[in-house]
PyMOL Python script that loads the backbone (N, CA, C, O; Angstrom):
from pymol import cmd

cmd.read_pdbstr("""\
ATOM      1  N   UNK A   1     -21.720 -39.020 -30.948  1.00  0.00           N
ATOM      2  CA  UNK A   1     -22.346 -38.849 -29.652  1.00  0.00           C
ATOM      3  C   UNK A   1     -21.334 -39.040 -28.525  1.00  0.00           C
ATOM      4  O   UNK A   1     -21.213 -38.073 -27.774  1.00  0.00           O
ATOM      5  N   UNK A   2     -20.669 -39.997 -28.301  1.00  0.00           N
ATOM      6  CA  UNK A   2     -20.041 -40.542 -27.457  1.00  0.00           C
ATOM      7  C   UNK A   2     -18.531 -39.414 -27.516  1.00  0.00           C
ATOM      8  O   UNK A   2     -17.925 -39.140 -26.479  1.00  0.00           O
ATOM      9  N   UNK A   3     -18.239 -39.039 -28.454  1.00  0.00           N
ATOM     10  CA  UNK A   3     -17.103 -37.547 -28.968  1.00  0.00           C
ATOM     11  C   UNK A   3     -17.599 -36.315 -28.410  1.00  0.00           C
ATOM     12  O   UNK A   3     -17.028 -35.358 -27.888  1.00  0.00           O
ATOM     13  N   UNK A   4     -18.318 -36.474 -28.555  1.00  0.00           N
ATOM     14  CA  UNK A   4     -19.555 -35.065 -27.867  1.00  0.00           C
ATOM     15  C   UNK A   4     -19.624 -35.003 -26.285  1.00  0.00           C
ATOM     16  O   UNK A   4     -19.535 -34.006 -25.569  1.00  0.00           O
ATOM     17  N   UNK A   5     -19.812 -36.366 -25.917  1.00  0.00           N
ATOM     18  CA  UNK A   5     -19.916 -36.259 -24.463  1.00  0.00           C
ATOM     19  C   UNK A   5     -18.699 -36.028 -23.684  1.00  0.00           C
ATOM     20  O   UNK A   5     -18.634 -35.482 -22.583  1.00  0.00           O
ATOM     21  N   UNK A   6     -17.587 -36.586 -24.499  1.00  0.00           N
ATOM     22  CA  UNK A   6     -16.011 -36.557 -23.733  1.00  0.00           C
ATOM     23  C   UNK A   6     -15.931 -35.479 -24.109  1.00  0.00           C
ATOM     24  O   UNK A   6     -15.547 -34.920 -23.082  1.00  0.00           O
ATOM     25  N   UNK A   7     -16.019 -34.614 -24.957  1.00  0.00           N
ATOM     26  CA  UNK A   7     -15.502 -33.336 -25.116  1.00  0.00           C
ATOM     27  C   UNK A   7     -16.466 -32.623 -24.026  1.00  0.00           C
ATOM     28  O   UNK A   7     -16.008 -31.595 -23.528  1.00  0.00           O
ATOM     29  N   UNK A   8     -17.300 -32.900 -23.748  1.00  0.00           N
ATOM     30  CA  UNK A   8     -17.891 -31.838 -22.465  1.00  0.00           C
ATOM     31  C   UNK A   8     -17.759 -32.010 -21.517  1.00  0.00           C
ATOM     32  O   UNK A   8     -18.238 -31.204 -20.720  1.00  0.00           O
ATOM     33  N   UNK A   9     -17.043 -33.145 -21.044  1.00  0.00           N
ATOM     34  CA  UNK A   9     -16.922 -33.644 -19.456  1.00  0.00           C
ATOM     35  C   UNK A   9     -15.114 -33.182 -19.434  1.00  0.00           C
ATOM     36  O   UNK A   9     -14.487 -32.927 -18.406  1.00  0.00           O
ATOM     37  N   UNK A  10     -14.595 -33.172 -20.734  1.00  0.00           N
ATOM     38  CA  UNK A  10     -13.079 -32.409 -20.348  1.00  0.00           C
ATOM     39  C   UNK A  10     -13.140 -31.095 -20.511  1.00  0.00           C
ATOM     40  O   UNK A  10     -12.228 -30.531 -19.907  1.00  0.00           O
ATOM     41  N   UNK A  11     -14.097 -30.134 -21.286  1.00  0.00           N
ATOM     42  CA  UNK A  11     -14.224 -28.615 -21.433  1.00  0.00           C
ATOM     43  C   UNK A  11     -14.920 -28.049 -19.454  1.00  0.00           C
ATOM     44  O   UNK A  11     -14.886 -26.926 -18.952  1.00  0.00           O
ATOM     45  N   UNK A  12     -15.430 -29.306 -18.872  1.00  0.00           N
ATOM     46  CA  UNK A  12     -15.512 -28.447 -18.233  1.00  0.00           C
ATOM     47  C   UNK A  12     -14.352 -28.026 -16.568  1.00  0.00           C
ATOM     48  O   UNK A  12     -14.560 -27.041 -15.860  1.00  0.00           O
ATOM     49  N   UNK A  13     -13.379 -28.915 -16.351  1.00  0.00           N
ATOM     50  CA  UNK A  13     -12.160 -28.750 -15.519  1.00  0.00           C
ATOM     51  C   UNK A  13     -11.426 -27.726 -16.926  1.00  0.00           C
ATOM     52  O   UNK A  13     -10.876 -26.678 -16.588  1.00  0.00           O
ATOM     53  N   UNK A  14     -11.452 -28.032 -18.186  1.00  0.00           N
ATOM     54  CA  UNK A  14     -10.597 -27.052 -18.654  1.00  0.00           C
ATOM     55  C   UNK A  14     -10.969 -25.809 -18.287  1.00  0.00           C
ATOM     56  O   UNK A  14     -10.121 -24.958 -18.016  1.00  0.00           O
ATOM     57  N   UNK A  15     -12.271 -25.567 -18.237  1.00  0.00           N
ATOM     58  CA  UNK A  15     -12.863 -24.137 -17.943  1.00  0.00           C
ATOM     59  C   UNK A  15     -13.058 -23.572 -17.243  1.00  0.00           C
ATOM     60  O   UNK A  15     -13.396 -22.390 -17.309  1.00  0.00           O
ATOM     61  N   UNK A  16     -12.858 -24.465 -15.992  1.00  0.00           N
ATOM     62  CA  UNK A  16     -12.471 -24.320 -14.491  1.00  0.00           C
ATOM     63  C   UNK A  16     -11.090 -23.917 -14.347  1.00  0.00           C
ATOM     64  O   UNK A  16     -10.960 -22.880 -13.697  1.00  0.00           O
ATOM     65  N   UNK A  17     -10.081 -24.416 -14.746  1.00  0.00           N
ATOM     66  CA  UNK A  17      -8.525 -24.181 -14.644  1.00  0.00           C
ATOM     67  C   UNK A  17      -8.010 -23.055 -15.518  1.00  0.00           C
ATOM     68  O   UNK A  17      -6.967 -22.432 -15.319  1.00  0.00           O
ATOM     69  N   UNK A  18      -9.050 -22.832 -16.721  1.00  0.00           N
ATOM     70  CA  UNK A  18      -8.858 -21.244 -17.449  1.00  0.00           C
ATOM     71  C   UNK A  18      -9.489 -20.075 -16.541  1.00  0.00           C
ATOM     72  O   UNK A  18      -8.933 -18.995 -16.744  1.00  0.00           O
ATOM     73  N   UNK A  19      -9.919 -20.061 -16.143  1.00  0.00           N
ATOM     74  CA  UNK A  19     -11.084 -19.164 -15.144  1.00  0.00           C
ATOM     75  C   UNK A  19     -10.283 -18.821 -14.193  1.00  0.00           C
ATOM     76  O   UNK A  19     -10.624 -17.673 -13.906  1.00  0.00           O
ATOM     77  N   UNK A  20      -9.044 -19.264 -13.243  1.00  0.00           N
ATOM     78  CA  UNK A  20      -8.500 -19.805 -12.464  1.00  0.00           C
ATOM     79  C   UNK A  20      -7.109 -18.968 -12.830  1.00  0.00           C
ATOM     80  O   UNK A  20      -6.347 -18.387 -12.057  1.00  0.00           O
ATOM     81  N   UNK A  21      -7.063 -19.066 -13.838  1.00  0.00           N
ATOM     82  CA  UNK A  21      -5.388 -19.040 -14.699  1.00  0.00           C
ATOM     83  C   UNK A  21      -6.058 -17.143 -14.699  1.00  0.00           C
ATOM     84  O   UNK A  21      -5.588 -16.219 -14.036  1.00  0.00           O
ATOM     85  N   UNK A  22      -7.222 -17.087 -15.649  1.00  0.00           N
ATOM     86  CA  UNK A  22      -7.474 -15.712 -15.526  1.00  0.00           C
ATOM     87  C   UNK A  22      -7.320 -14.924 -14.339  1.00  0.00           C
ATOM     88  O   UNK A  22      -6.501 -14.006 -14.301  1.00  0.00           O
ATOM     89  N   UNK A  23      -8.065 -15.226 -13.354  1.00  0.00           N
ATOM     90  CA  UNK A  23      -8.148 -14.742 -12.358  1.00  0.00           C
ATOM     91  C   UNK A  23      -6.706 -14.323 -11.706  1.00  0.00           C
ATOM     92  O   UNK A  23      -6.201 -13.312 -11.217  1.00  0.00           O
ATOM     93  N   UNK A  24      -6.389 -15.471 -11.939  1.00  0.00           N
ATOM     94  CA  UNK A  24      -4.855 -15.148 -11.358  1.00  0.00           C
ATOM     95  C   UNK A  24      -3.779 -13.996 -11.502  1.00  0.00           C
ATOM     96  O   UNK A  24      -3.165 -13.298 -10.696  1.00  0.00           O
ATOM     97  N   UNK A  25      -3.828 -14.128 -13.215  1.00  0.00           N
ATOM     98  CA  UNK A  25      -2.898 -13.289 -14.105  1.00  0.00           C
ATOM     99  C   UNK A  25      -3.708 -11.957 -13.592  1.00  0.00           C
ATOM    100  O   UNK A  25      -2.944 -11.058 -13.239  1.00  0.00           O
ATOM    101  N   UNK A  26      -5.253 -11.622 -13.470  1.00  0.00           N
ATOM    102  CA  UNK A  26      -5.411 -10.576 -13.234  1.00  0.00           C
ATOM    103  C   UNK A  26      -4.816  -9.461 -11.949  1.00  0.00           C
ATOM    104  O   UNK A  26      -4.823  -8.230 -11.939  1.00  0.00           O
ATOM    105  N   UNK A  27      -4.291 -10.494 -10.860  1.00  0.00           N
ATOM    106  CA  UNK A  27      -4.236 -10.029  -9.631  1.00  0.00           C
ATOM    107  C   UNK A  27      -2.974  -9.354  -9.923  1.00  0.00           C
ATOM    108  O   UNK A  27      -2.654  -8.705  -8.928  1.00  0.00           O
ATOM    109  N   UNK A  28      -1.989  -9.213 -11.012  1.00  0.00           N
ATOM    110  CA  UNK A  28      -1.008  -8.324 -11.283  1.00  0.00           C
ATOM    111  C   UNK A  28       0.130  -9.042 -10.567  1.00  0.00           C
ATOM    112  O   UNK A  28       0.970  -8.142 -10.556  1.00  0.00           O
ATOM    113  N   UNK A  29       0.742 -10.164  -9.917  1.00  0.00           N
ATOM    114  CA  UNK A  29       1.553  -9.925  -9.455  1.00  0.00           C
ATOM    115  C   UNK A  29       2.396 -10.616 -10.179  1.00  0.00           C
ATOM    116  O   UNK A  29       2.144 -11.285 -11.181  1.00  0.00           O
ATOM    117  N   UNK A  30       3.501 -10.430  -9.607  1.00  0.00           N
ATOM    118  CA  UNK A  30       5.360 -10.703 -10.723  1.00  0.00           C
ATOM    119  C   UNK A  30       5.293 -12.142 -10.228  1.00  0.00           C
ATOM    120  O   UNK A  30       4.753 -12.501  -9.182  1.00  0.00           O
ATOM    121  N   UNK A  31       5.850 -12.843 -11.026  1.00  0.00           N
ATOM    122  CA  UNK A  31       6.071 -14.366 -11.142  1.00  0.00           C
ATOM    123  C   UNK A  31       6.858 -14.771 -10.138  1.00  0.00           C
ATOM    124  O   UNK A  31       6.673 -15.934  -9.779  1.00  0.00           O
ATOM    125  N   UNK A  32       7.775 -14.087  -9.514  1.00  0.00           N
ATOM    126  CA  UNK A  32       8.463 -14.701  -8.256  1.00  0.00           C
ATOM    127  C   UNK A  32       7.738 -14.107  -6.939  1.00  0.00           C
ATOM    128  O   UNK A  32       7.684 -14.859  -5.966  1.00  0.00           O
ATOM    129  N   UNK A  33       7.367 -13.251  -6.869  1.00  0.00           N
ATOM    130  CA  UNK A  33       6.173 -12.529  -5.926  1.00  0.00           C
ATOM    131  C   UNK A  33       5.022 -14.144  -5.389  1.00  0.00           C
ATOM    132  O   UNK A  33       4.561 -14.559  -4.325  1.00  0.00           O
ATOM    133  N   UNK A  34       4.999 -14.453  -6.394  1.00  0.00           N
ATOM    134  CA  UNK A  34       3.943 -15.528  -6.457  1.00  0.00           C
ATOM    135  C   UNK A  34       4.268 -17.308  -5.606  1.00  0.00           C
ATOM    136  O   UNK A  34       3.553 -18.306  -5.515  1.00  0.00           O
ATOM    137  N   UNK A  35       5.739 -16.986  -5.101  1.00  0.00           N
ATOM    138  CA  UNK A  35       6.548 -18.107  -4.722  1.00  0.00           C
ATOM    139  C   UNK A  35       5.554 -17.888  -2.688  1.00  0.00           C
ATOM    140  O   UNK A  35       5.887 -17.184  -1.735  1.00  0.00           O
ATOM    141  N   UNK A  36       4.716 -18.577  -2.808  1.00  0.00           N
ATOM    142  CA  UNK A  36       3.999 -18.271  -1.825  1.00  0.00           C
ATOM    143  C   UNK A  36       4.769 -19.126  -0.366  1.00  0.00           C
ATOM    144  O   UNK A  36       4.699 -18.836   0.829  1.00  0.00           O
ATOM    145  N   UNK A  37       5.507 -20.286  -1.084  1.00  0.00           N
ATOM    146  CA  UNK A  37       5.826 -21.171   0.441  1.00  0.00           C
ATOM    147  C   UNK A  37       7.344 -20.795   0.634  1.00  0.00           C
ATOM    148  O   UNK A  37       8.005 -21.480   1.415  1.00  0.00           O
ATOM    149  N   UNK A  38       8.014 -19.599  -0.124  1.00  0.00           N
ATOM    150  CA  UNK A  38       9.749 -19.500  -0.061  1.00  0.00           C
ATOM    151  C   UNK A  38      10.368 -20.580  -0.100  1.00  0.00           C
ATOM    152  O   UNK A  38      11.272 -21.034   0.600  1.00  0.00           O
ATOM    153  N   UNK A  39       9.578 -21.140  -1.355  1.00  0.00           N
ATOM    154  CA  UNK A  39      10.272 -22.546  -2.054  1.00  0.00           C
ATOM    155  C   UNK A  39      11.569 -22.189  -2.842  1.00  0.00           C
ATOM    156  O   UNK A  39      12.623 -22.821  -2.786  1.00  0.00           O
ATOM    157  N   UNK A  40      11.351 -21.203  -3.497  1.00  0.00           N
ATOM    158  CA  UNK A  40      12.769 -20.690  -4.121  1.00  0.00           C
ATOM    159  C   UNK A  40      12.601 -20.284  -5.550  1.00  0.00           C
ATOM    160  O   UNK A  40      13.239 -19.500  -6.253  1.00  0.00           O
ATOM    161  N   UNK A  41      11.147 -21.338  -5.869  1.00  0.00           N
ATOM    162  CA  UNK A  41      10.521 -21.041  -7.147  1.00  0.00           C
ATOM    163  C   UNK A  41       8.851 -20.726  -6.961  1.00  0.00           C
ATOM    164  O   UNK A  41       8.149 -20.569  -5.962  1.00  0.00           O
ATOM    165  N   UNK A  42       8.522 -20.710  -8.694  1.00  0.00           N
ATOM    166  CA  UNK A  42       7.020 -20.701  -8.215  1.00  0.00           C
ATOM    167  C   UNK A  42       6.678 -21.299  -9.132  1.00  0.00           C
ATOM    168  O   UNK A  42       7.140 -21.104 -10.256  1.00  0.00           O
ATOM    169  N   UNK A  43       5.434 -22.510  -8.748  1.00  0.00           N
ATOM    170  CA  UNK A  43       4.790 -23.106  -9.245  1.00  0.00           C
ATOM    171  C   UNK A  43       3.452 -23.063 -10.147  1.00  0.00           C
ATOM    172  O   UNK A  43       2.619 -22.187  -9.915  1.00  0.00           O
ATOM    173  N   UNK A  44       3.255 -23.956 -11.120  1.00  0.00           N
ATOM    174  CA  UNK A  44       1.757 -23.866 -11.533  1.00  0.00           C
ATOM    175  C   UNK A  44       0.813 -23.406 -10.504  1.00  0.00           C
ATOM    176  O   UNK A  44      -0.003 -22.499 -10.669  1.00  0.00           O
ATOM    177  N   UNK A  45       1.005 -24.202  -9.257  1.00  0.00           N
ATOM    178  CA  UNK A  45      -0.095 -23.968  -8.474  1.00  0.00           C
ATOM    179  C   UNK A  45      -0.030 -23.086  -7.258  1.00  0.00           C
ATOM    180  O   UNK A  45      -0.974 -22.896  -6.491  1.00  0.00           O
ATOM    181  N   UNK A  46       1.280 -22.518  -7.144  1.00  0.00           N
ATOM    182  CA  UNK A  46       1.147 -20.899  -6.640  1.00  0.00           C
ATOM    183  C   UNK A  46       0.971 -19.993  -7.092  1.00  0.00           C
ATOM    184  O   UNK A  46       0.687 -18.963  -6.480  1.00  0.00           O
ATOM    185  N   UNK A  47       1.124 -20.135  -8.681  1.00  0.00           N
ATOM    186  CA  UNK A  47       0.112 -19.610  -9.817  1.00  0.00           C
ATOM    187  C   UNK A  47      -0.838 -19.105  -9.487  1.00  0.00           C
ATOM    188  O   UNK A  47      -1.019 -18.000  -8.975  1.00  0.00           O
ATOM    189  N   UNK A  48      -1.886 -20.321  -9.911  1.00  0.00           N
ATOM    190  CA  UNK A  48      -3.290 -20.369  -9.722  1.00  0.00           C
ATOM    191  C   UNK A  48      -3.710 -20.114  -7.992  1.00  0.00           C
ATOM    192  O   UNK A  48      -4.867 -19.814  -7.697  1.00  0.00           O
ATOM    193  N   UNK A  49      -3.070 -20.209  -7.358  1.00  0.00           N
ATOM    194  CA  UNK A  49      -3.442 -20.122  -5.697  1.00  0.00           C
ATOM    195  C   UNK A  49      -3.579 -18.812  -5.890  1.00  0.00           C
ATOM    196  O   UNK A  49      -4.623 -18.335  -5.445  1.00  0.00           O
ATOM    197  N   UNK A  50      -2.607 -17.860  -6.586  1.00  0.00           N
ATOM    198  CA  UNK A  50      -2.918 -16.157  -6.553  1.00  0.00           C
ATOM    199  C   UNK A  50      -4.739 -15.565  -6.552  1.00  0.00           C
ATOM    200  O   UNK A  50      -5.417 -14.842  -5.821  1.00  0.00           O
ATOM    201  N   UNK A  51      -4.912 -16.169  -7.509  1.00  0.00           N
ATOM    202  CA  UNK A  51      -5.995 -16.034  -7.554  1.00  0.00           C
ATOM    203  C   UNK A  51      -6.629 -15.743  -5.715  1.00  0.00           C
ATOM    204  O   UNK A  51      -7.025 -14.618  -5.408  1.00  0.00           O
ATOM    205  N   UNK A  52      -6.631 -16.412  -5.111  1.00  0.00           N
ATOM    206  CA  UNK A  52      -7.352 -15.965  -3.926  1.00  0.00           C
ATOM    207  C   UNK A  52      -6.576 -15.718  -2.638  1.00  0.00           C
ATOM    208  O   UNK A  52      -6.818 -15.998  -1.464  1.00  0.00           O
ATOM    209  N   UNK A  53      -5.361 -14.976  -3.365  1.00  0.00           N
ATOM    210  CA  UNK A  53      -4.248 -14.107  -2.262  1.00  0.00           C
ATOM    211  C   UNK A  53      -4.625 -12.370  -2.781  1.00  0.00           C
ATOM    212  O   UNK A  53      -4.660 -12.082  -3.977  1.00  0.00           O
ATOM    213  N   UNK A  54      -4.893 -11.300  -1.647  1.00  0.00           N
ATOM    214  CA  UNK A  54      -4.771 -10.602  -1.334  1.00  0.00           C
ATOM    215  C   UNK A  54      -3.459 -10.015  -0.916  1.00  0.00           C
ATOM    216  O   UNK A  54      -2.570 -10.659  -0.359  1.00  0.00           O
ATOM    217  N   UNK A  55      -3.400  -8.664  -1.244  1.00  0.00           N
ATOM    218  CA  UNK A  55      -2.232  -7.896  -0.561  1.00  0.00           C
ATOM    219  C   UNK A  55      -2.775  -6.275   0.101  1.00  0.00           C
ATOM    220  O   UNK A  55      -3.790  -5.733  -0.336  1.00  0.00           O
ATOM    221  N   UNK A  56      -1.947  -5.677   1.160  1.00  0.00           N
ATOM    222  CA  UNK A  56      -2.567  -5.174   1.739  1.00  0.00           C
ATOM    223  C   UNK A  56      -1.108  -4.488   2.833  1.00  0.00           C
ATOM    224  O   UNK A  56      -0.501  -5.386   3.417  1.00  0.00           O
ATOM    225  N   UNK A  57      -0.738  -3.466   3.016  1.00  0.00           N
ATOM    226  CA  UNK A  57       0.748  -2.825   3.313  1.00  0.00           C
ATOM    227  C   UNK A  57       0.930  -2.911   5.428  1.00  0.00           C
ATOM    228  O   UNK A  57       0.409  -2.304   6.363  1.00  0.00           O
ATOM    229  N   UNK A  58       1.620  -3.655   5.331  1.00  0.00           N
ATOM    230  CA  UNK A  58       1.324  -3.363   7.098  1.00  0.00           C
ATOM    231  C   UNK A  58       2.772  -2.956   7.462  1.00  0.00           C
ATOM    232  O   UNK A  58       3.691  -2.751   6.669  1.00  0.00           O
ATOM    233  N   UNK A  59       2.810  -2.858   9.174  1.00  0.00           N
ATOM    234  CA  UNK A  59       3.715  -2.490   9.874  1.00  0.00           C
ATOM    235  C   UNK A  59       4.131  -3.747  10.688  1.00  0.00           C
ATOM    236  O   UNK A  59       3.436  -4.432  11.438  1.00  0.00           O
ATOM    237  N   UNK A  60       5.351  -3.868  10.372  1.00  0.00           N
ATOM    238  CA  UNK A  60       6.225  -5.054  11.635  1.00  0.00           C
ATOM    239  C   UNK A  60       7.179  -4.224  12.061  1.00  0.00           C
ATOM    240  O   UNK A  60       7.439  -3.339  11.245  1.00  0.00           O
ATOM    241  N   UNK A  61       7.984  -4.190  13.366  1.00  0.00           N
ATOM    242  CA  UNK A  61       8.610  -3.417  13.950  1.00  0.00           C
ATOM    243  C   UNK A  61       9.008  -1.978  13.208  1.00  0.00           C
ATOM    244  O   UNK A  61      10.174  -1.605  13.081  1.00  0.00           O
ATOM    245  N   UNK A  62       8.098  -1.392  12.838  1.00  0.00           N
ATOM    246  CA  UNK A  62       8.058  -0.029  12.800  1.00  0.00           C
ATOM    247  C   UNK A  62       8.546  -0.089  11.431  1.00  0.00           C
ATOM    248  O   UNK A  62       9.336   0.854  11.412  1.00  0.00           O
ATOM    249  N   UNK A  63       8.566  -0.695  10.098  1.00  0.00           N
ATOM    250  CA  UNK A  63       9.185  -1.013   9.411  1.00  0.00           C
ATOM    251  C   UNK A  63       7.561  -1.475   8.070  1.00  0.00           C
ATOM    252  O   UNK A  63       6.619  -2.245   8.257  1.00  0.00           O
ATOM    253  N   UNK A  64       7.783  -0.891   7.253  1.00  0.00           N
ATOM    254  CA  UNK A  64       6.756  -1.018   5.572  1.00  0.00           C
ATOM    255  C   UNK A  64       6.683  -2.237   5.131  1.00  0.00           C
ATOM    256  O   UNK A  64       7.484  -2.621   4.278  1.00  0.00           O
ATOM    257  N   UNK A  65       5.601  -3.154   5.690  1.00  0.00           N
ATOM    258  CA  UNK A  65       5.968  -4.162   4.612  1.00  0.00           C
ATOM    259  C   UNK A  65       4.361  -4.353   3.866  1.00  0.00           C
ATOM    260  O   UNK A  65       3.281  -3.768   3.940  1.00  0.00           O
ATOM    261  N   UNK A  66       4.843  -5.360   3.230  1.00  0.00           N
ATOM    262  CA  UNK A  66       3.667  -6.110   2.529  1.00  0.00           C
ATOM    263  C   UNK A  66       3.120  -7.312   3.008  1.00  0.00           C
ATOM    264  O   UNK A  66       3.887  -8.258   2.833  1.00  0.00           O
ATOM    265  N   UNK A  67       2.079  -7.596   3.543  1.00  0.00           N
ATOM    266  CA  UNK A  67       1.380  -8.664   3.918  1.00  0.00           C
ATOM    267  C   UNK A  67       0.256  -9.486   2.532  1.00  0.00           C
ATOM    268  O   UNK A  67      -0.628  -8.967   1.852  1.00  0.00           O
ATOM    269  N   UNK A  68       0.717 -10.743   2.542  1.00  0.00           N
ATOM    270  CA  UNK A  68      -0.246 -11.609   1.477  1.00  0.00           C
ATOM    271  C   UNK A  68      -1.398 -12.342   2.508  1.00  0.00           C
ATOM    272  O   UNK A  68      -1.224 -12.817   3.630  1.00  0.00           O
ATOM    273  N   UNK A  69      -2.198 -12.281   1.979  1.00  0.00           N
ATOM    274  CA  UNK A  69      -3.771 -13.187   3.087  1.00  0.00           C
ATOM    275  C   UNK A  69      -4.352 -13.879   1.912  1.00  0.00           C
ATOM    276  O   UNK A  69      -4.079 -13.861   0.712  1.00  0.00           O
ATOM    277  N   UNK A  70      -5.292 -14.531   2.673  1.00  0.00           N
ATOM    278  CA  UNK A  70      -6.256 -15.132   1.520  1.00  0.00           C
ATOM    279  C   UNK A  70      -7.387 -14.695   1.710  1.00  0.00           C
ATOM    280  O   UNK A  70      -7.999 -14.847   2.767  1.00  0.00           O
ATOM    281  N   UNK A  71      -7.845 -14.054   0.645  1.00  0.00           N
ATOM    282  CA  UNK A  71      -9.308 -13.550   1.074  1.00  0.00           C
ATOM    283  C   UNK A  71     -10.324 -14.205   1.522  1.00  0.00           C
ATOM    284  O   UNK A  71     -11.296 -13.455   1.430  1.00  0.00           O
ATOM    285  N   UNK A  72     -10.623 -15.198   1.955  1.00  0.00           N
ATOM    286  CA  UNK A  72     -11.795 -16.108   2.268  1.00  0.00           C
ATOM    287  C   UNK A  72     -11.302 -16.391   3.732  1.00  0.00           C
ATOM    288  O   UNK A  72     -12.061 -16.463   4.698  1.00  0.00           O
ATOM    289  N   UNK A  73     -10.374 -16.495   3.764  1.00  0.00           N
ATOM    290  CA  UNK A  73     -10.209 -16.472   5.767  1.00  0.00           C
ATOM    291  C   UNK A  73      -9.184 -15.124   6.372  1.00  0.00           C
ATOM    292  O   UNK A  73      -8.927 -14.967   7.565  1.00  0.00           O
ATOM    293  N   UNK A  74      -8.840 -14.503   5.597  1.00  0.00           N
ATOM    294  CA  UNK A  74      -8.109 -13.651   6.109  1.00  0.00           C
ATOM    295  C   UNK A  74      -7.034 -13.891   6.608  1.00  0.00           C
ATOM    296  O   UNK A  74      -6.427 -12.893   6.993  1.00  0.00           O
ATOM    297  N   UNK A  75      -6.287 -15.372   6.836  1.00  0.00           N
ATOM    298  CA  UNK A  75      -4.998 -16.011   7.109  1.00  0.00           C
ATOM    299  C   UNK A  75      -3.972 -15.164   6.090  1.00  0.00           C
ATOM    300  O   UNK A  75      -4.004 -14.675   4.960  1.00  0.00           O
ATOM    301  N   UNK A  76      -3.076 -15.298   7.172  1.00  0.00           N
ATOM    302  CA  UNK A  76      -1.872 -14.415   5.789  1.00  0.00           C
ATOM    303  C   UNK A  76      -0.754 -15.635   5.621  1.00  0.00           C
ATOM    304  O   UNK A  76      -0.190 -16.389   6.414  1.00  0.00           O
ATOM    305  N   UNK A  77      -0.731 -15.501   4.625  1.00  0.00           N
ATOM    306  CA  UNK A  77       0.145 -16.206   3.406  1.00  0.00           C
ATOM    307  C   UNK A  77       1.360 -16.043   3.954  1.00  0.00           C
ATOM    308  O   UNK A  77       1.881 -16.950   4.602  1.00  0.00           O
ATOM    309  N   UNK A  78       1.880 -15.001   3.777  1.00  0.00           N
ATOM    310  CA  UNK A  78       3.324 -14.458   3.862  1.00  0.00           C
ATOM    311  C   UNK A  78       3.696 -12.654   3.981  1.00  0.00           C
ATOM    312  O   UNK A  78       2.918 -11.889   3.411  1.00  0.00           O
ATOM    313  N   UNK A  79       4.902 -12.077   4.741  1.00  0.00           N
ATOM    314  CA  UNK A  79       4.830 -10.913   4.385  1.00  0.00           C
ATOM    315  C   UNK A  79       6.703 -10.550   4.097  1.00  0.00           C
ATOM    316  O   UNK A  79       7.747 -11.062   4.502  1.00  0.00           O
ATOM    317  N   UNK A  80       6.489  -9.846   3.540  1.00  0.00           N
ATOM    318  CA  UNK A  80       7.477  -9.570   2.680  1.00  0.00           C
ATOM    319  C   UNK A  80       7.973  -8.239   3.207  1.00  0.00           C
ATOM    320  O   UNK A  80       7.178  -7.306   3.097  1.00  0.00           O
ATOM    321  N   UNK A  81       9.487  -7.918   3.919  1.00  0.00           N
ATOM    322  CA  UNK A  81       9.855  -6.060   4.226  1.00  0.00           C
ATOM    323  C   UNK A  81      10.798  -6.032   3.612  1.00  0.00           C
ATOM    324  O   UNK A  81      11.169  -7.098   3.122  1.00  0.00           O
ATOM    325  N   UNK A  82      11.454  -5.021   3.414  1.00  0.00           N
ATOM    326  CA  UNK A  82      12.472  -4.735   2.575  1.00  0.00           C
ATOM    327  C   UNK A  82      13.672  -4.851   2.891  1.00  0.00           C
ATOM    328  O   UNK A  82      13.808  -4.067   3.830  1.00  0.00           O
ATOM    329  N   UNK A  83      14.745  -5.397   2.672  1.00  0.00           N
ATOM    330  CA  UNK A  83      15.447  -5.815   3.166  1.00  0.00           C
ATOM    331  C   UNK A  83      16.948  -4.398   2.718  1.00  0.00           C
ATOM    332  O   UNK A  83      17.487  -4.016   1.679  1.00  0.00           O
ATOM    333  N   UNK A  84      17.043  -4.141   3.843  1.00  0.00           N
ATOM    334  CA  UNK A  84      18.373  -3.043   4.076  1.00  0.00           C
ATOM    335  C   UNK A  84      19.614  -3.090   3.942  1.00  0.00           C
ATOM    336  O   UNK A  84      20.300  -2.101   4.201  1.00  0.00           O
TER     337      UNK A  84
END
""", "prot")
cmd.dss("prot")
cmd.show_as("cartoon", "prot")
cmd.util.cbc("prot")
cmd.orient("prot")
């Protein structure tokens, strides 16, 4: 009984943080793409933060870039142009 109950009170953050991990991996993006604060790397949890980053192509001085937001406020993350 008491095996039973710990196993369901840890299946369920595991199943929260798999859900999370899915979501993430689904959004397609490349593992350094994912370095959301230009830390230099990317973390577990810029990882999982993908999950609720958006991308979406804009214009800064007349110039193609890529803008990251978060879908729930529309704040942008970061944007990324190509560098010449």
């Amino acid at each position: 009984m008491v095996v039973t109950t710990i196993a369901v009170i840890l299946a369920i953050p595991a199943f929260f943080v798999l859900s999370r991990a899915i979501a993430a991996w689904r959004q397609g993006y490349d593992w350094a793409e994912m370095d959301w604060d230009d830390k230099g790397y990317t973390s577990l949890k810029d990882f999982l933060r993908a999950a609720d980053v958006g991308r979406r192509p804009v214009n800064v001085n007349e110039q193609s870039c890529v803008e990251y937001y978060l879908y729930r406020e529309g704040m942008t993350v970061k944007i990324v142009c190509p560098r010449d």
